[in-house]
Each structure stands twice: as C-alpha cells, then as structure tokens.
N, C-alpha and C positions, 0 to 999 in steps of 0.2 A: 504494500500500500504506500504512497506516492502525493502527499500532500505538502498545496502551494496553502499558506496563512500571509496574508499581506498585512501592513503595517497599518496605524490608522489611521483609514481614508479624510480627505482633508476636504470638504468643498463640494458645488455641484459639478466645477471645471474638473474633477479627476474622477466622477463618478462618466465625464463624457470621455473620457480618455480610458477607462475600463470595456465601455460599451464598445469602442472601438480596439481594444488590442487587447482585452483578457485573454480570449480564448485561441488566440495567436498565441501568448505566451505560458497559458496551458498545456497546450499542446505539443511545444517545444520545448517545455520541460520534464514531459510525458506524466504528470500528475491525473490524478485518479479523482479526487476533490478540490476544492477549493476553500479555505475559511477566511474572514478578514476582522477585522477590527472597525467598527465603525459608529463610534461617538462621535465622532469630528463631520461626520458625514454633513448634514443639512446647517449651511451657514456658516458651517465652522464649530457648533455646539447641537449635538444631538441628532434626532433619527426621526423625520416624519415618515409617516403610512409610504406614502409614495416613492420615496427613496429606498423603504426598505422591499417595493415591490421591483424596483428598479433594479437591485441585487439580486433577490430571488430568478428574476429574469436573464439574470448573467448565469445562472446554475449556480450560485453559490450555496455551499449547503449550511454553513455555521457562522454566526455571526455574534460576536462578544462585544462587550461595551466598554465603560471605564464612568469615569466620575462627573461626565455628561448624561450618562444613560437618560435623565429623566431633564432635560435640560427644554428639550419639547418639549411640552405636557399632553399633546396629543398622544404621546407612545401610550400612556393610560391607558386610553383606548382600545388598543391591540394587541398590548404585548402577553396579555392572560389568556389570549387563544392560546387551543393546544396545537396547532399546527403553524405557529410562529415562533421560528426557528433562531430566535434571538434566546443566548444566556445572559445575567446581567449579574452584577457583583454579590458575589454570594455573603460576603461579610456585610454587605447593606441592609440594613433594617428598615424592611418594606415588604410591604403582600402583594408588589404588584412584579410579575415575572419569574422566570426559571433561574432555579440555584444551578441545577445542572440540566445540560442540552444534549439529549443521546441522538445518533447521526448515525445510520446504518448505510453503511458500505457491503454489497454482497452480503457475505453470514455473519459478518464482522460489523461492532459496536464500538463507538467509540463514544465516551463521554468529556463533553468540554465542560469546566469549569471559570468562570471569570472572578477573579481576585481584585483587591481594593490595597491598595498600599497607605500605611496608617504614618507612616514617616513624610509631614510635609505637609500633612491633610488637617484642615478644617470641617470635616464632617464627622459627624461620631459615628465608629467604622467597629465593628466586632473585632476582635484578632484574626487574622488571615490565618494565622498558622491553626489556632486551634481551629476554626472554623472548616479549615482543610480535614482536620482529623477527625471532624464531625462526619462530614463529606465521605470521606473513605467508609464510614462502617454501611452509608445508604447505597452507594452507587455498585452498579453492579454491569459489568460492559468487559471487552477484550481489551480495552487500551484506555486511558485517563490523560487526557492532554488541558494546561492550565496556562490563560493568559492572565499574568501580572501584574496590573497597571496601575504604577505605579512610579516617582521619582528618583526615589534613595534608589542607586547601584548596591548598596552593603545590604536592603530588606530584599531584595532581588533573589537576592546571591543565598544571602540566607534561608530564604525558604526554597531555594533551589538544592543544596546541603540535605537542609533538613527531609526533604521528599524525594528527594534520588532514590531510585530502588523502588520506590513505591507508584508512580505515575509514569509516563511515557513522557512526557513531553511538558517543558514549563518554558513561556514565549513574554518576554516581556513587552508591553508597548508603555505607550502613557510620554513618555519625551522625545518623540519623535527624530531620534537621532538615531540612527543606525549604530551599535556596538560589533566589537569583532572578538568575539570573546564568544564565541558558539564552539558545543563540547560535546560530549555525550561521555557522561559519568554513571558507571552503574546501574546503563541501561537507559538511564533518562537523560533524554536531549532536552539543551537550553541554548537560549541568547537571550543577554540582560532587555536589549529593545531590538525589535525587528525594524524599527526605523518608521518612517509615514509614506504614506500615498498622498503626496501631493505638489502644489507649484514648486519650482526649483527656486525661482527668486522670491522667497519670501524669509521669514522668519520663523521656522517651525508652522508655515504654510500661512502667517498671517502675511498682511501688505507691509512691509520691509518699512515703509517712511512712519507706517501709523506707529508700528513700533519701537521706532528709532524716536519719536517724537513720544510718548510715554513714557521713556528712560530718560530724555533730555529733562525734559519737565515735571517728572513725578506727577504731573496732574492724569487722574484716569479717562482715557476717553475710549467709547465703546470700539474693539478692532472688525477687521473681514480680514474674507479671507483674496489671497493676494489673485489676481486677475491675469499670471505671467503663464503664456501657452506653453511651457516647457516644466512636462510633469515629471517625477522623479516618482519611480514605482518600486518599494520598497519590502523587503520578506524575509521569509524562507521558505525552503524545502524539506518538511521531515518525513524521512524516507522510514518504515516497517514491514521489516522484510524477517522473519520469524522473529528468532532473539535478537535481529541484529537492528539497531539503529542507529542512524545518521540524520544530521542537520547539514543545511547548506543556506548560505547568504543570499539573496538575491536581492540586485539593486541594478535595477532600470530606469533610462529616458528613455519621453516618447514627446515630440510633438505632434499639437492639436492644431487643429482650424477652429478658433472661438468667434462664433457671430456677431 
C-alpha cells in the first residue's frame, strides 16, 4: 500500500492547482490513496461544505484538520455525517466530528487519527499523549496513521518516541514548512511537518506584504491568502509493504493560469 498525504492545503488558488495536477502526480508516484490536511483550505482558515466536496471529487479518501477545524462554522453542519470522511482533533473537547476516521483500502483498514499540539496553544486541549492511549484500546484496523498539528518540533518528536512501535505512521503538519528529518523507527514512519500546499510567494501561504506589514507595526490586521500563481505542493509518501515501511519527501511546483 502506497500512500500520497499532502501538507496543509492553503487557499482556493491551490485547491485549483490540485484539480489540475493531482492525479498526474498520483499516478507518477504510483500511490494507491490519497490523504491531505486541510484546515487552511477555505480563505486561509477552515473547510466549507463545498471545498470539502471539491476534494472528495479529487478521490481523496482522508482528510485531517488542525486548530482551524471549526474556524467555518458551517463545518457544524456536516461534519457528524457518517459518510464525511473528515477526522478532527481528537484531544479537542467537542461533540461535533470523528476522533478517529477508518479508510478501507481493498481488505485493509487503516485508521487516521488527528492530534492537537498543547505547546504554543491557546485552546484548552486534553493531552495528546494520553488521549492517544485512550485511542489505542478503541481503534481497531490493520494500520494506525496520526497527523500532529502542531508547532513545538520537541512535542512532535516526543510523541513520535513515545508511539513508535505502536502506530504506522505519525505526519506532522501545522507550520507549514517542510522538515527533513523523515525516518522510520521501529516500524513507525515520521516527518516533524510534511510542509503546505500552497503559493510559493507568500509567507507560510499568507500575502508576503500583509505580513511583513504586521511585524513592522505590531498592529493586527486581518491576512489572505497570497494570490502568487506558482504553487508549491508539498508531502509524503508512506509506502506499507508487509512489515516493511518507508516515508518519502515530496515537494513540488506547478504553475497555474489564475483568472
């Protein structure tokens, strides 16, 4: 098994850039599934109905969130069907969505989990770690893969330690910066961040001046996201092949034609 997990989507400008070269780049990496990250999706913060039909229509089969999840308040809405195929932070204290997202591949199960990193945060967050070990006595699947999102590199790492052996696979996103630090210890593959899907000239996918002008001045002004047609598509590949696995980096441009 052969899965592509992209980094988090950033905009509507790179969900048009998906439309146009996912399954190009699916297919040239010969992957089996697809799963993405996408809080950043709609505006920059969060996931409307339509964006996440927008994915669904790309074949993607899994889709995790981070500390946007509920940043649309539409997602309400949809996200308690049982055939919406979004996990959302399982250390978040909420009745609205899935702690864990089971994803049948052929005879094969695999369950995502989405984590919340408590280093950095303003939200009152359970413990990740225990909350994991909550996690492990309910799920029940061939494979356990966990996106981290999250800032601290050291709470990353940490709970990547602490769960080797036990999960297949722990993917960081949340600072959209691509790390090179991908392993596979004791079974379990990791990279601290898979990076982002989104503009190249911006600022962690915002408009590069709004940001620049926010640091200059300390005064808050609301950001977007950057409007630069040269998107930077960002991941990995974790490859499950019996006992054996492997992670792989992937980091792409593509330019668009934007109207």
């Amino acid at each position: 098994m052969r899965i592509l997990y992209l980094g988090d989507i950033v905009g509507e400008i790179t969900l048009k850039c998906l439309k146009e070269n996912l399954n190009t780049l699916k297919n040239d990496l010969k992957c089996n599934m697809v799963f993405v990250n996408a809080e950043n999706l709609t505006q920059g913060k969060g996931l409307i109905y339509k964006h996440y039909k927008a994915l669904k229509e790309l074949g993607i089969s899994a889709i995790s969130m981070g500390n946007h999840t509920f940043s649309k308040k539409e997602i309400k809405d949809y996200i308690n069907n049982e055939d919406v195929t979004i996990v959302r932070p399982a250390n978040l204290n909420t009745e609205y969505g899935k702690e864990i997202l089971y994803v049948k591949y052929n005879d094969k199960t695999i369950a995502l989990v989405n984590m919340l990193g408590r280093v950095y945060s303003n939200t009152p967050l359970d413990c990740p770690f225990k909350t994991m070990e909550r996690l492990l006595k309910e799920i029940k699947a061939d494979y356990i893969f966990v996106d981290f999102h999250g800032d601290a590199t050291s709470e990353k790492k940490a709970f990547f330690y602490e769960f080797a052996g036990r999960v297949d696979a722990i993917v960081g996103s949340h600072t959209h910066v691509q790390t090179s630090d991908e392993e596979t210890y004791n079974k379990t593959s990791y990279i601290t961040d898979m990076g982002m899907c989104g503009p190249h000239l911006s600022v962690i996918g915002d408009d590069k001046d709004m940001v620049i002008k926010r640091f200059k001045t300390g005064v808050f002004e609301p950001l977007f996201v950057s409007t630069d047609n040269t998107i930077d598509i960002n991941g990995v590949v974790i490859d499950i092949n019996g006992e054996v696995r492997k992670i792989e980096r992937i980091s792409k441009k593509y330019k668009i034609n934007v109207d």
